[in-house]
C-alpha positions in Angstrom: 99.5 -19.6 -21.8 101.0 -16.7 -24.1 103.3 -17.1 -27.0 106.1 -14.5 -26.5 106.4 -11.5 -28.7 109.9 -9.6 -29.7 109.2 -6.9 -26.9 108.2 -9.7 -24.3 111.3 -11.8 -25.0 113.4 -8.3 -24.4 111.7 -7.9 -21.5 112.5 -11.8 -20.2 116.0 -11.1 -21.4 116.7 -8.5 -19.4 115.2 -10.2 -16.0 116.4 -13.9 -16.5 120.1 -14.8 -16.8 120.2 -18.5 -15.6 121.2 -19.7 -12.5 118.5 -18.0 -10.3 116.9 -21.3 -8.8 121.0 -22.3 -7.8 121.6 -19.1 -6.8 118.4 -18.8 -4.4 119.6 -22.6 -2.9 123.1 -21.8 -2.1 121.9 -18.6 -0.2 119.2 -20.8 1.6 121.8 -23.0 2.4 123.5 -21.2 4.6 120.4 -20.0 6.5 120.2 -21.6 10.3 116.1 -22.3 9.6 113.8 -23.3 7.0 112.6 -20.7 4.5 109.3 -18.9 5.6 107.3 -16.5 3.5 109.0 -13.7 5.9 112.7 -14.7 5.4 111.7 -15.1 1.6 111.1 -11.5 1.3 114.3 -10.7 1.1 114.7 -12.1 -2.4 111.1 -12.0 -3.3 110.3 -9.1 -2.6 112.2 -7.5 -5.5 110.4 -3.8 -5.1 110.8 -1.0 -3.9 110.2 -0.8 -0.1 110.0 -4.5 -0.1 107.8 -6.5 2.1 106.6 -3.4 4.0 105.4 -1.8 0.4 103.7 -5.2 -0.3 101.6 -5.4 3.4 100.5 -1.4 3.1 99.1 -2.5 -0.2 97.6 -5.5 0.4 96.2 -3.9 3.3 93.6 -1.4 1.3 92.3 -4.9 -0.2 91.1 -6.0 2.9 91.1 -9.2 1.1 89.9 -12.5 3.0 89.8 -16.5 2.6 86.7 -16.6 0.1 88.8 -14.1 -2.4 90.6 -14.9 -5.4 93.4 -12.8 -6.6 94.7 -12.5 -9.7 98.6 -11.3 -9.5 99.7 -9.7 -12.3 103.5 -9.9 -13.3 104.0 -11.9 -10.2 107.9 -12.2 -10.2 109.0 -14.7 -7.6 105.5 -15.2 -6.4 106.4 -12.8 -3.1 103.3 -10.7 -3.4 101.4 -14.1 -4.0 103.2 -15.7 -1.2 101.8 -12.7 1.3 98.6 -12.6 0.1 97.8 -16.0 0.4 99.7 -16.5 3.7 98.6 -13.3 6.1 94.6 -13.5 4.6 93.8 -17.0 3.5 93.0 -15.7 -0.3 93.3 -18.4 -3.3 96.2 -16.5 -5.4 97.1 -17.2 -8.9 100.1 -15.2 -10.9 101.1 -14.3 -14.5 104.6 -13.8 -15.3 106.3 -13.5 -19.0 109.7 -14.6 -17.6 109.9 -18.5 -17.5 113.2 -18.8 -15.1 110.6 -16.7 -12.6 107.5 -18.9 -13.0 109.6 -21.6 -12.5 111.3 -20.4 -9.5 107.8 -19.5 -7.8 106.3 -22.0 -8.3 109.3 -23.9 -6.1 109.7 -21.3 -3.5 106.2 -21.7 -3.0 106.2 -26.1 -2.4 109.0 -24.6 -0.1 107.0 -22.9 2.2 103.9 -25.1 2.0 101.6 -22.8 -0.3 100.9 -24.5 -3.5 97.3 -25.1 -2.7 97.0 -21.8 -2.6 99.6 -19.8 -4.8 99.4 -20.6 -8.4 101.8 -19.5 -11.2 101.3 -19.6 -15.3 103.5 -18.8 -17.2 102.0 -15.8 -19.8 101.3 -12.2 -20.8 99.8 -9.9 -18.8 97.9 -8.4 -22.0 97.1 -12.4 -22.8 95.4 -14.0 -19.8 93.2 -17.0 -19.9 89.6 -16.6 -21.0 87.8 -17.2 -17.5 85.9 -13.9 -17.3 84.6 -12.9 -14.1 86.6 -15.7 -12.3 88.0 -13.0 -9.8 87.4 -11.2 -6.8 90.7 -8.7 -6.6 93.8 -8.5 -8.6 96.9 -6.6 -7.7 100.2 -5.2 -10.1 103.5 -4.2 -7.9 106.1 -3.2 -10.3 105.1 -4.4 -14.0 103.3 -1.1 -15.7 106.6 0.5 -16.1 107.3 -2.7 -18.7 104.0 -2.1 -20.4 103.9 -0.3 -23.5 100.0 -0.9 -23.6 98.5 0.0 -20.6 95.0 0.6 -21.4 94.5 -2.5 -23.1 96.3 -4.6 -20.1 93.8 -2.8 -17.5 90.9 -3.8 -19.7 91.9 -7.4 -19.8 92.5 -7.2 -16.2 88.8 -6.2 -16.0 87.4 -8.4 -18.0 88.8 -11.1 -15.2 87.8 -9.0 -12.1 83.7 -9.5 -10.9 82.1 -6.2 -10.8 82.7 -3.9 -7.5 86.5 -6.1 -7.5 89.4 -3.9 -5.7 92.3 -3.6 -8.1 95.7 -2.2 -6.2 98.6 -1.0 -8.1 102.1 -0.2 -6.8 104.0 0.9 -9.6 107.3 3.4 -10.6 105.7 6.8 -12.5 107.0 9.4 -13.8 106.6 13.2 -12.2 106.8 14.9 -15.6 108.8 14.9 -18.9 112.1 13.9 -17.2 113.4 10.2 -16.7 115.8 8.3 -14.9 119.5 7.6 -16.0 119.3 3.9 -17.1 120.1 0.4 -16.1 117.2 0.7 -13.9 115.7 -2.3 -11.6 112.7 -2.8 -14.5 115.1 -1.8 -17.3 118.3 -2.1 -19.1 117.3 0.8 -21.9 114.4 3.5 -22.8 113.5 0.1 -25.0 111.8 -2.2 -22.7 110.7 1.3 -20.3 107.7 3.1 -21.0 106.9 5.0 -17.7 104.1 7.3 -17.2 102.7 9.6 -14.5 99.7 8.9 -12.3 97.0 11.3 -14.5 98.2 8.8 -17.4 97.4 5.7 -15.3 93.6 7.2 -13.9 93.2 7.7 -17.5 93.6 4.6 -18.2 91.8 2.7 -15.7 88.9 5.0 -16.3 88.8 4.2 -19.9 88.8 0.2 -19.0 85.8 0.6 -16.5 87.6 0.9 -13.6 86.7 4.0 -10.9 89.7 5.2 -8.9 89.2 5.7 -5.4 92.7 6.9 -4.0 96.2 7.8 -5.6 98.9 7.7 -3.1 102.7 8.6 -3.3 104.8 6.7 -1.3 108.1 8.3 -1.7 109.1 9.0 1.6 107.9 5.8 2.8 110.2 4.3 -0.3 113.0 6.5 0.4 112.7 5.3 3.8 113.0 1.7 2.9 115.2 1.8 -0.4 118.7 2.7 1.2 118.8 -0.1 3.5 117.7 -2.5 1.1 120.3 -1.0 -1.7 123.3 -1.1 1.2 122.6 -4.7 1.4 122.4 -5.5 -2.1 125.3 -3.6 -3.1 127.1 -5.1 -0.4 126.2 -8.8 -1.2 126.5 -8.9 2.2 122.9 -11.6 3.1 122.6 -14.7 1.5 119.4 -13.8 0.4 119.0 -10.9 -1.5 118.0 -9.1 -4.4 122.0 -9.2 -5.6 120.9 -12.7 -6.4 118.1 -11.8 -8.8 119.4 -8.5 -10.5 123.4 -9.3 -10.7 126.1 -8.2 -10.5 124.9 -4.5 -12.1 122.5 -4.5 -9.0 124.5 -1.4 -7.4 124.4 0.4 -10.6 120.2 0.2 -10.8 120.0 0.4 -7.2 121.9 4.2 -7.3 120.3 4.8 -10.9 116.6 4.5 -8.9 117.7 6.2 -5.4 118.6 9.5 -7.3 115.4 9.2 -9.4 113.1 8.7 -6.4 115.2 11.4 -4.4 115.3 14.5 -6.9 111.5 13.9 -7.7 111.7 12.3 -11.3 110.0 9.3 -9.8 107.8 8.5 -7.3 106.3 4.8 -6.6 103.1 5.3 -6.0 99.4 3.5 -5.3 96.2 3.2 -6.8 93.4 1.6 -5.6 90.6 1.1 -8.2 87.4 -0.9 -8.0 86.0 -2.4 -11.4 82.6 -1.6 -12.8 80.1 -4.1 -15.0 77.3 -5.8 -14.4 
């Protein structure tokens, strides 16, 4: 368990506002069936390309029921949720946003995973001591809130047993230029520190890690992205991520499109497998 810092409690600011566990049961209220992981994704799923973005990745892991994954920044738990649910793997994510653990952890009694899917509340860059405890670990989303990226890839390695497949799906930067802000991950520059995919191999090189692919999935993202910002805008499902983000959702929604769409972003993937003994 990790004791906030000024720059984590920014970051928790800007993703919790209260209410999100409320919000989440009125929308499931109105829903005709009981919440699945698939009808979760909706809200869950808070990235871009969604639930699609999360199955491509999790796919390269080739992952099975003898694994255990370490999830980090795990949000709602979606990515935990899927992992745990389409391959059998023991799942357990770090979050520094309390509201989120909290909500996870719920959404996943909901749907009949907790023996599975475990949450802690904590730091990405302050993990438990259990070294070697797993056999994958996955980041959709997070680097773009990490200031320290090299040191959070060589804690994440320090968890991972050697020859352990590490996938990343994060938002980087093309070049010098950056998006218009509020963003999805960001209110302000302050709590963004985005970099491009040389910057990331760097640093997964320096932690021990060897990089084995580098993907961009814009047009995959693009391809995805404008019907989940129509329906967000719109408030127009129960579930959705208008529920998680707020009421500035649109505004971040078009802020992102028109960064992924003139090139100044591109979410991409990186599979990496860790070194050591």
């Amino acid at each position: 368990m990790s004791t906030q810092n000024s720059g984590n409690k920014d970051l928790a600011d800007h993703y919790s506002f209260g209410g999100l566990r409320e919000r989440i049961e009125h929308g499931l209220s109105t829903l005709s069936q009981p919440p699945t992981v698939a009808s979760l994704g909706a809200v869950d799923e808070f990235h871009v390309g969604g639930r699609p973005a999360t199955a491509h990745l999790v796919e390269q892991l080739a992952l099975g029921p003898a694994d255990r994954v370490l999830d980090i920044g795990s949000g709602l738990g979606g990515t935990g949720r899927y992992i745990a649910s389409s391959t059998g793997a023991a799942v357990v994510g770090v979050d520094v946003t309390e509201e989120y653990v909290h909500v996870a952890r719920w959404l996943t009694e909901l749907v009949g995973l907790s023996a599975l899917v475990k949450f802690v509340h904590a730091a990405a860059a302050d993990l438990p001591a259990q070294e070697r405890e797993f056999s994958a670990a996955t980041m959709v989303h997070v680097g773009m809130n990490l200031s320290d990226k090299a040191a959070v890839f060589t804690d994440i390695a320090a968890q991972l047993a050697p020859g352990s497949a590490f996938g990343i799906y994060d938002l980087l930067v093309t070049g010098s230029e950056r998006p218009n802000y509020p963003v999805p991950w960001a209110s302000t520059p302050t709590t963004s520190f985005l970099e491009t995919a040389d910057d990331y191999v760097a640093h997964l090189v320096a932690a021990g890690f060897t990089v084995e692919v580098v993907t961009d999935r814009s047009e995959a993202a693009l391809a995805g992205i404008a019907h989940q910002a129509a329906a967000t805008s719109k408030g127009s499902s129960p579930l959705g991520l208008h529920l998680v983000m707020g009421p500035a959702t649109p505004t971040k929604f078009g802020n992102l499109v028109a960064a992924i769409g003139s090139g100044v972003i591109a979410p991409t993937e990186i599979i990496a497998r860790s070194g050591g003994n």
